[in-house]
LOVOVO-385374 format. One record per residue (C-alpha): residue number from 1; residue in three letters; x, y, z. Coordinates in Angstrom, 3 decimals, always signed. Layout:
N
R  NUM  ala  X  Y  Z
...
% end
This chain:
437
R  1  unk  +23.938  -81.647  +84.322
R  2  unk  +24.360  -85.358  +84.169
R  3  unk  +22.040  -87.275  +85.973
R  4  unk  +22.973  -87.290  +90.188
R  5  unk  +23.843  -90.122  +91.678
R  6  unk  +20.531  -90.428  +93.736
R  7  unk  +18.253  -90.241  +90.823
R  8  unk  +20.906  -92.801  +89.547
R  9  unk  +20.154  -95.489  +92.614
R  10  unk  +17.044  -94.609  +93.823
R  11  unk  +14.100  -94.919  +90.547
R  12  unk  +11.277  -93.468  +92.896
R  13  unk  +13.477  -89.814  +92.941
R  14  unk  +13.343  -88.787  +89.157
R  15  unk  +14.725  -84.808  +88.880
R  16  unk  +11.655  -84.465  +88.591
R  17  unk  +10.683  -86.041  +91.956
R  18  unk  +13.885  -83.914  +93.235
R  19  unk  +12.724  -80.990  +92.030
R  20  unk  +8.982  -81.224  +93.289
R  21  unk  +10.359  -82.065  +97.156
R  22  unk  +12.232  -79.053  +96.578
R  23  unk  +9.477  -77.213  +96.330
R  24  unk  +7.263  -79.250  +98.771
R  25  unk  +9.941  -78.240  +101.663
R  26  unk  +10.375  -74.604  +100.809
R  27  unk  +13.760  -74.882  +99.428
R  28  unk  +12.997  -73.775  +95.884
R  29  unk  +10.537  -71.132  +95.264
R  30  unk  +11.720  -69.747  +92.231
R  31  unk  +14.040  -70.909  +88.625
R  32  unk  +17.589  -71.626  +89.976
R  33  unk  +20.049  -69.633  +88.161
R  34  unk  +23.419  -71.625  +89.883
R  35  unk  +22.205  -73.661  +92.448
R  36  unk  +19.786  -76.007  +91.725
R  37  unk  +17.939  -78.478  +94.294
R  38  unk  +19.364  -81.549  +92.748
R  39  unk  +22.923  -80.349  +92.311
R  40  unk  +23.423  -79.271  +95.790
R  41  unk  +21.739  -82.468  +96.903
R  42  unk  +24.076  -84.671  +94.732
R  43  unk  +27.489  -82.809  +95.847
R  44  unk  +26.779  -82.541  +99.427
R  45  unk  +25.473  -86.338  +100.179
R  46  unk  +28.371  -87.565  +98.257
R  47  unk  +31.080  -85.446  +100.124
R  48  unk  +29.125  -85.805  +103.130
R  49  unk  +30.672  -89.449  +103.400
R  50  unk  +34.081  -87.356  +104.559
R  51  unk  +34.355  -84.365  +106.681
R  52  unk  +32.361  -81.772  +107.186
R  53  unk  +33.012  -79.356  +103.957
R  54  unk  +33.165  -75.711  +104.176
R  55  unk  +30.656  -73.473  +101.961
R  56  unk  +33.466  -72.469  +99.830
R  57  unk  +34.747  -76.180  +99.247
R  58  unk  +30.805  -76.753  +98.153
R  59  unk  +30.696  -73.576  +95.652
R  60  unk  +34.289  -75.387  +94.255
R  61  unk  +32.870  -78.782  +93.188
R  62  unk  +29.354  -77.162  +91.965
R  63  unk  +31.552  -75.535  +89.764
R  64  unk  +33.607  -78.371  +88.745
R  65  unk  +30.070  -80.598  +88.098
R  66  unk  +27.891  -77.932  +86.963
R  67  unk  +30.059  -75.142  +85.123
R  68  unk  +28.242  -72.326  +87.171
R  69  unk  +30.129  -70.429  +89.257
R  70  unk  +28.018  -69.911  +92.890
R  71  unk  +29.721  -68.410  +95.022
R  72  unk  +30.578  -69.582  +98.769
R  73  unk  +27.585  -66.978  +100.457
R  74  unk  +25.012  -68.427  +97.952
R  75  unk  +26.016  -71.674  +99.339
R  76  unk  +25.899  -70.621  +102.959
R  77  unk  +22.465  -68.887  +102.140
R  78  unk  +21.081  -72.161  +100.898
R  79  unk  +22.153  -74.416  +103.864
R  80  unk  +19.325  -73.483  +105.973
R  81  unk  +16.015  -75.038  +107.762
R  82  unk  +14.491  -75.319  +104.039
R  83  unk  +17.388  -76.923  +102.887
R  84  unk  +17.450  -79.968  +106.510
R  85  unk  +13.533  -80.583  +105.727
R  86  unk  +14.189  -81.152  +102.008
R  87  unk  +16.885  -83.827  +102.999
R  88  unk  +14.461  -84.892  +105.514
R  89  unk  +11.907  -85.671  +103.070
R  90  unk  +15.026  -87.318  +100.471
R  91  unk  +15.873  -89.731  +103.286
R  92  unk  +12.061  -90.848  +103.736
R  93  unk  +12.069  -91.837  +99.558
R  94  unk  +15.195  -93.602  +100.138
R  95  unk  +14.300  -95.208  +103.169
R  96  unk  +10.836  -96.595  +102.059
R  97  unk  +11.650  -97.515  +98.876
R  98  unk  +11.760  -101.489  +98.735
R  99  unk  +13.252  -103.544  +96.971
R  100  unk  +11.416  -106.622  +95.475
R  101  unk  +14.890  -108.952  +95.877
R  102  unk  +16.053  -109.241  +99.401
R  103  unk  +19.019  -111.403  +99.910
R  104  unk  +17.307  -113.678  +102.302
R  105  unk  +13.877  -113.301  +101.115
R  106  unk  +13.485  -117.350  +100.826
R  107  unk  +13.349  -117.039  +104.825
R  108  unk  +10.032  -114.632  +104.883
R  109  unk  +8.518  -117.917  +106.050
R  110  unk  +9.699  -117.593  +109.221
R  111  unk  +10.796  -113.667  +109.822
R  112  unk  +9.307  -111.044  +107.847
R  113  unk  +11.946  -108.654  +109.356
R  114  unk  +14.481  -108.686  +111.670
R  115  unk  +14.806  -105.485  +112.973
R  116  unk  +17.606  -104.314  +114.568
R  117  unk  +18.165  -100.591  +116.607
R  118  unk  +20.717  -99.072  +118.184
R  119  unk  +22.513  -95.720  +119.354
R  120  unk  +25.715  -94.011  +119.048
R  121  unk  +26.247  -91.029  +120.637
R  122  unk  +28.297  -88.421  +118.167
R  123  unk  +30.640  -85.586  +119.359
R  124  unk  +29.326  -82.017  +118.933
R  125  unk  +30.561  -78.364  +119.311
R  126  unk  +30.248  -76.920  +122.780
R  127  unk  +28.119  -73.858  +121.174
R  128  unk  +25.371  -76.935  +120.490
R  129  unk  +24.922  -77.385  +124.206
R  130  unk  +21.851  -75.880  +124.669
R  131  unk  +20.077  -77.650  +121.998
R  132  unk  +21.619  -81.136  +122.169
R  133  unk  +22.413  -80.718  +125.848
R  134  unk  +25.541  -83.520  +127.071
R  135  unk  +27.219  -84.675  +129.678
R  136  unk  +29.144  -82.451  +132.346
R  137  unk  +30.905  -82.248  +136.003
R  138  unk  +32.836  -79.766  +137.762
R  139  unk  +35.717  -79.762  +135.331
R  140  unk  +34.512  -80.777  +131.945
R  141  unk  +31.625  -80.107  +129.834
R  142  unk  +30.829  -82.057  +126.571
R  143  unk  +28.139  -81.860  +124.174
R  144  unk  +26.906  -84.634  +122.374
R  145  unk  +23.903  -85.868  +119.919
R  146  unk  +22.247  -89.417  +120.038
R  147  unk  +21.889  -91.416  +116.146
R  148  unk  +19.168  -93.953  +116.693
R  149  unk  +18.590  -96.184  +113.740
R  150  unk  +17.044  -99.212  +112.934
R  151  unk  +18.169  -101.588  +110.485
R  152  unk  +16.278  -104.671  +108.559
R  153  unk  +18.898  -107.493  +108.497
R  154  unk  +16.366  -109.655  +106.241
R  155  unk  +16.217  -106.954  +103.722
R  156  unk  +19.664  -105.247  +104.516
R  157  unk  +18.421  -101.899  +104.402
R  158  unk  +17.956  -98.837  +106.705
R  159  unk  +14.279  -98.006  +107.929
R  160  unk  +14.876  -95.404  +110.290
R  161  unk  +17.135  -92.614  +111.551
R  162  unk  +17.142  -90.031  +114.047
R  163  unk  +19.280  -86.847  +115.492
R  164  unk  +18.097  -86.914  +119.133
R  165  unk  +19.436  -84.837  +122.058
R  166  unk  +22.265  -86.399  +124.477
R  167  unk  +19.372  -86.641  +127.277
R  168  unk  +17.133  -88.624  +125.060
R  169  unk  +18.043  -92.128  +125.768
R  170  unk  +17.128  -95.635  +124.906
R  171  unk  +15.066  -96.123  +127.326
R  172  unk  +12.580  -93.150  +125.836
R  173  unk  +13.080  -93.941  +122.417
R  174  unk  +11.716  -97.618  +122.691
R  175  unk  +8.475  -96.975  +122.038
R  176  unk  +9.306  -95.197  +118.754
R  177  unk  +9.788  -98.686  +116.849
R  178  unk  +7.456  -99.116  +114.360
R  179  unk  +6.829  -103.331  +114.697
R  180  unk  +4.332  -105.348  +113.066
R  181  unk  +3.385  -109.222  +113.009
R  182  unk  +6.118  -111.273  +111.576
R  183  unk  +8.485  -109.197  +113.059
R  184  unk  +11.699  -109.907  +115.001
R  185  unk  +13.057  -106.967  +117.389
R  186  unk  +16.448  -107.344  +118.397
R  187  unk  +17.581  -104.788  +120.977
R  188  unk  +19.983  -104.289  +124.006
R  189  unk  +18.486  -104.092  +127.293
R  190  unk  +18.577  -100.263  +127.300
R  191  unk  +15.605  -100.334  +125.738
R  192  unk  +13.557  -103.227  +128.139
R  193  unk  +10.669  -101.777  +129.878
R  194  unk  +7.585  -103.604  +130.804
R  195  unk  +5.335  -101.305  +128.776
R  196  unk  +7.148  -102.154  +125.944
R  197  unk  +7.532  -106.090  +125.870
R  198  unk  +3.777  -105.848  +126.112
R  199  unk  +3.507  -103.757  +123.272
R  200  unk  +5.720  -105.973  +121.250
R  201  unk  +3.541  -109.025  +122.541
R  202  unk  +0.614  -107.320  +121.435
R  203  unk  +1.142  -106.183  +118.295
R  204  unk  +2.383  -109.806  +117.174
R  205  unk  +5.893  -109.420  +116.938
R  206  unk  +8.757  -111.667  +118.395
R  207  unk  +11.679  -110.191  +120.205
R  208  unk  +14.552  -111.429  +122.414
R  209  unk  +15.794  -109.507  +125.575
R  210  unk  +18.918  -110.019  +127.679
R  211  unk  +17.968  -110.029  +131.358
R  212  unk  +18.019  -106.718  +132.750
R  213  unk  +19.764  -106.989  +136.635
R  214  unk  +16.261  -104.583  +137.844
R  215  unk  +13.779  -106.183  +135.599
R  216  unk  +11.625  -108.521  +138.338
R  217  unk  +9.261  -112.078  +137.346
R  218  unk  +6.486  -114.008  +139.212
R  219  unk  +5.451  -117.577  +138.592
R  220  unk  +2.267  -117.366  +136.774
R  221  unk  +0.708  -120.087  +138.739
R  222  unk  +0.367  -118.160  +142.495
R  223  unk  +2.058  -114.793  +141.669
R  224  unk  +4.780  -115.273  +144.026
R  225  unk  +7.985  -112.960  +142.762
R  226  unk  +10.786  -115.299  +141.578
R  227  unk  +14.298  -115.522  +143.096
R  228  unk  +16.176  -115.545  +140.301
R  229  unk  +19.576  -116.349  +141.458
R  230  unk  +18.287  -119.099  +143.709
R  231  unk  +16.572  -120.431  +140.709
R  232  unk  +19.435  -120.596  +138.425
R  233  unk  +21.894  -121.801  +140.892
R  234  unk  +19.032  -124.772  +142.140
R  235  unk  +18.840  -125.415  +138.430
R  236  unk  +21.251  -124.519  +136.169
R  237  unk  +19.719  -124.330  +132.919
R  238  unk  +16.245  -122.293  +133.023
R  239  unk  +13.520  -122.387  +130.388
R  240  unk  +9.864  -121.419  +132.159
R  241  unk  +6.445  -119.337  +131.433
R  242  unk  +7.047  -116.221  +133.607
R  243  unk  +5.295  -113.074  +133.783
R  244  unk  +6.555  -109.901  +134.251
R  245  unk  +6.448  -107.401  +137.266
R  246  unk  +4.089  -105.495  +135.827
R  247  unk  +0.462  -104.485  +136.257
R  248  unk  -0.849  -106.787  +133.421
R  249  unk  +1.422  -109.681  +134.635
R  250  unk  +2.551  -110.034  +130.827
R  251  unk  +3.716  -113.632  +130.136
R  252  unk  +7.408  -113.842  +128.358
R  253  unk  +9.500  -116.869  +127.731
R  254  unk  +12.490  -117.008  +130.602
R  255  unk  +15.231  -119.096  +129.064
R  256  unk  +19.257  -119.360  +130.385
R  257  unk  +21.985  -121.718  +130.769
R  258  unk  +25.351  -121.639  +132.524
R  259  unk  +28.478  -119.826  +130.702
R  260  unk  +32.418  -120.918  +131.147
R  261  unk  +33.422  -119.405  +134.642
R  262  unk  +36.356  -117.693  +132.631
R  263  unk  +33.286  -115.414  +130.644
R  264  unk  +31.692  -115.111  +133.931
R  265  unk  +34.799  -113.380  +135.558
R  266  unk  +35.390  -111.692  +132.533
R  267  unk  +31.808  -110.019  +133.068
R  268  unk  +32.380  -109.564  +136.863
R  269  unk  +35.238  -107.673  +135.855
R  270  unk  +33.646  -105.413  +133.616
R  271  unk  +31.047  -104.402  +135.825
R  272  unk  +33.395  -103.763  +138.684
R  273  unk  +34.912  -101.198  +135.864
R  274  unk  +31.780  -100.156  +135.078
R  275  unk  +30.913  -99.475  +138.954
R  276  unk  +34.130  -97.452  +139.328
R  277  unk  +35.194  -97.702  +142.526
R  278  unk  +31.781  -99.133  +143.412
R  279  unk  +31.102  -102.789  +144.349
R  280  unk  +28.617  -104.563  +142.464
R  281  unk  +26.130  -106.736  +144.500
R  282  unk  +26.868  -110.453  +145.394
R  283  unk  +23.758  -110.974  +143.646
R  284  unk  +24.313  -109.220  +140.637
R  285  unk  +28.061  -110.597  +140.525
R  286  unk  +26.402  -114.106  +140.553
R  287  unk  +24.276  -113.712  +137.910
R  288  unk  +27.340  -113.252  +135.754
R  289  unk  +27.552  -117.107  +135.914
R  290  unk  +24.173  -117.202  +133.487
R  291  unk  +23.250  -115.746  +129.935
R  292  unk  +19.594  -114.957  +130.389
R  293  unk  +16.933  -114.283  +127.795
R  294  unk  +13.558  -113.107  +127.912
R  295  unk  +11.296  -113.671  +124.746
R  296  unk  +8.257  -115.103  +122.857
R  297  unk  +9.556  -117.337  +120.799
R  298  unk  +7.682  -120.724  +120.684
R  299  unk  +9.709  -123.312  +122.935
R  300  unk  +9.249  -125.928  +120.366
R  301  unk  +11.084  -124.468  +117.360
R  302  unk  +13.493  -121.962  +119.223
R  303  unk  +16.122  -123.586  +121.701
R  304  unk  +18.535  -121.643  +123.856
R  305  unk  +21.348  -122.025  +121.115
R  306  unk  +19.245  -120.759  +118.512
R  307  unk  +18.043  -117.852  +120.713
R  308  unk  +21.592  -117.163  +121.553
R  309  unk  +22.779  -117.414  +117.986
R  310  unk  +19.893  -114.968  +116.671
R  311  unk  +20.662  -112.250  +119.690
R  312  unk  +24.287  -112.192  +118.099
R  313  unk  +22.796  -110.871  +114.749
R  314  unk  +21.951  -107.251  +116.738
R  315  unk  +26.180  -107.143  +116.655
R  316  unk  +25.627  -106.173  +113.013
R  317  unk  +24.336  -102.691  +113.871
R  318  unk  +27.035  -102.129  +116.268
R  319  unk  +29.775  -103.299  +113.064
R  320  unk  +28.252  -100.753  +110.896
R  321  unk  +28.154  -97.566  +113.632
R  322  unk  +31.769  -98.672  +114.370
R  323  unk  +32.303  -98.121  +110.279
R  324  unk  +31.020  -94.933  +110.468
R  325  unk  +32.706  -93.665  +112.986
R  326  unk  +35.976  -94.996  +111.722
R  327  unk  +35.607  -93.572  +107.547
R  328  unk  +33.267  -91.120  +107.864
R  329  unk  +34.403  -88.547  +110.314
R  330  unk  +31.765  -89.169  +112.910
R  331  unk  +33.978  -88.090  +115.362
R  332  unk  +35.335  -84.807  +113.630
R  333  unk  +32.845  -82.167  +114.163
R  334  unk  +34.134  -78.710  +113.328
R  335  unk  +32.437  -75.622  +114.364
R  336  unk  +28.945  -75.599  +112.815
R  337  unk  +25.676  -73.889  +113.392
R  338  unk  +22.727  -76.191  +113.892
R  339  unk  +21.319  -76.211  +110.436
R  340  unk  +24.394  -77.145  +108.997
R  341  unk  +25.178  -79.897  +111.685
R  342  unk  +21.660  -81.641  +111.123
R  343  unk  +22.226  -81.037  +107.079
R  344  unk  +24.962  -82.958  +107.386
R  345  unk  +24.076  -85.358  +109.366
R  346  unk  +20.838  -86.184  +107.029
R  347  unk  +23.056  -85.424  +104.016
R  348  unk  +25.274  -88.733  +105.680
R  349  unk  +22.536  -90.482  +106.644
R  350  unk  +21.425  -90.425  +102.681
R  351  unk  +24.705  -91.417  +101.364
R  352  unk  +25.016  -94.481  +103.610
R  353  unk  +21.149  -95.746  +103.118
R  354  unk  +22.072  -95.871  +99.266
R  355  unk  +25.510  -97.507  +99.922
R  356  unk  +23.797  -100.523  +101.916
R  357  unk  +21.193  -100.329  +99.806
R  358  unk  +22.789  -100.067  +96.113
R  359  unk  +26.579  -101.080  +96.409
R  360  unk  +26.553  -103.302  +99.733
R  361  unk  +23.819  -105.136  +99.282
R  362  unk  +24.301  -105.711  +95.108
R  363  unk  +28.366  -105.829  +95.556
R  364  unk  +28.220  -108.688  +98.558
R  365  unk  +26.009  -110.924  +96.075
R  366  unk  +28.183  -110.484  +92.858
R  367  unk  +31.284  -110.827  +94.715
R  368  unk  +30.611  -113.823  +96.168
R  369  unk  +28.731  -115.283  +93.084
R  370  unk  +31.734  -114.320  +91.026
R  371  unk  +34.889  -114.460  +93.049
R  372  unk  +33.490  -116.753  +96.006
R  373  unk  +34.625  -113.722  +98.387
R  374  unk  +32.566  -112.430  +101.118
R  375  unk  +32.551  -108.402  +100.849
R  376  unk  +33.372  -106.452  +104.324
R  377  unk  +31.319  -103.815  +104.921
R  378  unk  +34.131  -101.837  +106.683
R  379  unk  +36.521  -102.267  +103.797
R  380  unk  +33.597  -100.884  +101.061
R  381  unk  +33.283  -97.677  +103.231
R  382  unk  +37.055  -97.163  +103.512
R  383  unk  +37.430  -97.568  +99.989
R  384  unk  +34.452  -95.368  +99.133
R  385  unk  +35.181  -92.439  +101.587
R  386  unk  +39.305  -92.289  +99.950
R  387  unk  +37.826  -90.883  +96.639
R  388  unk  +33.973  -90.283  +96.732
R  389  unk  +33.200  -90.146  +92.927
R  390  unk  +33.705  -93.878  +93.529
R  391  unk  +29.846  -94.140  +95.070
R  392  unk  +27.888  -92.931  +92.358
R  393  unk  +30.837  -95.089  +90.008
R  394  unk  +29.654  -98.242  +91.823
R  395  unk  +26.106  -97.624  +91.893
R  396  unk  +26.274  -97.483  +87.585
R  397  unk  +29.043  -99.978  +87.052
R  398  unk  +27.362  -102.726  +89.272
R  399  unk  +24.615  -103.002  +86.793
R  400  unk  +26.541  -102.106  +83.575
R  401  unk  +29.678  -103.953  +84.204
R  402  unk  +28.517  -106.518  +87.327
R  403  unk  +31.455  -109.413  +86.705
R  404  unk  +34.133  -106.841  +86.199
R  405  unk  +33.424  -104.796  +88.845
R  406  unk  +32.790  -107.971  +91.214
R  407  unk  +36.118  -108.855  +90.437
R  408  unk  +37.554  -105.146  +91.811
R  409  unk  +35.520  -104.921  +94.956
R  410  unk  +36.924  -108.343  +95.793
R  411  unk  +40.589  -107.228  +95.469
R  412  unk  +40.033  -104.532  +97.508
R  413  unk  +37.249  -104.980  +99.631
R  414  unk  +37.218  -108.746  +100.586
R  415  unk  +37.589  -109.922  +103.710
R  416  unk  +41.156  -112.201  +104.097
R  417  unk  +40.559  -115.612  +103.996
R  418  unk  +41.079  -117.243  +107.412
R  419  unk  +39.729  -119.832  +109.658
R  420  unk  +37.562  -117.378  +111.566
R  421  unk  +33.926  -116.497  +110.561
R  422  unk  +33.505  -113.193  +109.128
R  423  unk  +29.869  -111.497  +110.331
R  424  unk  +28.285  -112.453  +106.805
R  425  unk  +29.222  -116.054  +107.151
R  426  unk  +27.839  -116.770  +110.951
R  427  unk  +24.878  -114.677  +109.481
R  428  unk  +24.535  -116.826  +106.627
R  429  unk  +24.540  -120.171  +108.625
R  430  unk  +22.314  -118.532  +111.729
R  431  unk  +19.692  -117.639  +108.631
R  432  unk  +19.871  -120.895  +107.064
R  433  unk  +19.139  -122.734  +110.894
R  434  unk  +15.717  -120.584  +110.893
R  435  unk  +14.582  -122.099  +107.970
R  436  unk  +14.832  -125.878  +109.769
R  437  unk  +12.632  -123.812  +113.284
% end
């Protein structure tokens, strides 16, 4: 067999690094006559990027790569717990193995990482309920999973995943971040609690909140609670030492300023949807009128804008989930057992660490070195997921044949020039403002 397509992008997972996790996780205990662990890994991360394959579709292109002929129940057979913990133990190679270029590595000097995480919530079979639990009412009953995953915009590279049940929110998975100093946490305010903005404080990382409506401050001075909405409408523009409701009064940075009364009824209107059929406070509805950050950012080198301008950056993780979702079949889950579903899921989670990490990431640099192009994420996935042999194509030709195959990915998957800042270029100038903080 020619060498897989992991082995290929990842140099920490030699077949013979394959082959040992195999046995590590159970999954091979004896000589493989048809199956072995790195062909089955290599044919179902690839065609994991589309839907969900059945065993006999597997046996098919074993056959086609391999010339053995397995048949679909020795496929089925090996799709089992063994089988999730050896992709378990894949993901954690691919996931900590660094690289010594980042693309913005000349601005270590002020971030070490800027760390991104998010949730999507994914679409499962009813018979999952029970397991992955959902949402439900008199009528309807749905099941559903929760993705968390954290992503290093410095480095552009995945550091974490997780399958989670429905029930599990943000809330509980906050405290699951793995920060250190340097560090720059960028999350929505599903995940603001008091504990953790003191463990983030703490352990010497920065992070920036929005205001959460229930989330309470006291002047530090005489521990009187604050009225915010009095405050902002005495003032206007806010940026003061607070601390937080809390039992350790922890101090955080409370900084906001006035938005165009057109965003503030679009917001009002929103949450009225939101509500449905419920009114939303007067004093919630005015605080619409203000964009309102918490943080620890020093005052002197981060103003609002800039604080404003780096919270954007957390819309990166929400671009990417919305690829997913849109070319690789996130939302088309057919009838699976539990192994299979969290197989796949890992098996997906594999394929897409490697494409930020050896296509994305390699492909956005060459492309704009070469063509002056600025490669869309979205466009790379589409155009990956229509034939799959073209990931493990892209991972060899963008070192053998960089200019040439530049030139291609900009054709096809280049954003249109227009007057409108793609993601990568407001990125580009937000990253280049930290290095004058």
């Amino acid at each position: 067999m020619k060498k897989s397509m992991i082995s290929t992008a990842i140099k920490s997972l030699s077949s013979t690094v394959i082959e040992e996790l195999a046995v590590k996780s159970g999954f091979k205990k004896r000589k493989a006559r048809k199956i072995t662990p790195e062909a089955l890994l290599d044919v179902y991360c690839r065609e994991s990027i589309g839907s969900s394959l059945s065993f006999n579709d597997i046996a098919g292109i074993l056959c086609d790569q391999t010339g053995k002929t397995p048949s679909k129940q020795a496929v089925g057979k090996r799709i089992n717990e063994h089988f999730r913990i050896f992709l378990e133990m894949i993901l954690e190679k691919v996931l900590g193995d660094e690289s010594k270029t980042d693309v913005y590595s000349q601005f270590d000097s002020c971030f070490q990482r800027i760390l991104v995480q998010d949730s999507t919530v994914v679409k499962l079979p009813y018979q999952l309920f029970d397991e992955f639990s959902g949402s439900f009412n008199g009528t309807t009953t749905a099941c559903n999973a929760r993705i968390q995953a954290v992503y290093d915009l410095i480095a552009q590279r995945f550091l974490f995943f997780s399958i989670d049940k429905y029930s599990k929110n943000d809330l509980d998975a906050a405290s699951e971040l793995s920060v250190r100093a340097g560090d720059l946490t960028l999350r929505d305010r599903g995940y603001l609690k008091y504990d953790e903005v003191k463990r983030l404080n703490d352990s010497g990382a920065s992070f920036i909140y929005r205001h959460m409506a229930s989330t309470n401050y006291r002047y530090p001075e005489t521990d009187e609670l604050i009225d915010l909405p009095k405050l902002l409408a005495k003032n206007g523009s806010v940026d003061m030492d607070v601390c937080l409701n809390n039992d350790k009064r922890t101090p955080v940075r409370l900084v906001a300023a006035p938005v165009d009364e057109e965003i503030a009824n679009i917001r009002r209107m929103k949450e009225k949807k939101k509500k449905k059929g419920h009114n939303p406070s007067k004093k919630l509805l005015s605080m619409m009128s203000w964009t309102v950050f918490i943080t620890n950012l020093p005052r002197d080198r981060f103003e609002f804008k800039t604080i404003l301008a780096l919270y954007g950056l957390r819309w990166r993780i929400e671009t990417i989930f919305k690829t997913w979702k849109s070319n690789m079949s996130f939302a088309v889950i057919h009838r699976v057992s539990s192994q299979q579903l969290k197989a796949m899921l890992f098996a997906r989670f594999i394929a897409i660490a490697i494409t930020m990490k050896c296509v994305y990431k390699t492909g956005l640099k060459l492309v704009a070195l070469n063509t002056g192009k600025i490669l869309s994420l979205s466009k790379l996935m589409r155009y990956v997921q229509i034939r799959k042999e073209r990931l493990s194509e892209l991972i060899i030709d963008l070192v053998e044949t960089p200019v040439e195959t530049s030139i291609l990915l900009s054709r096809f998957c280049a954003y249109d020039r227009r007057e409108r800042l793609n993601y990568n270029q407001s990125e580009a100038m937000i990253m280049r403002v930290l290095t004058l903080s």
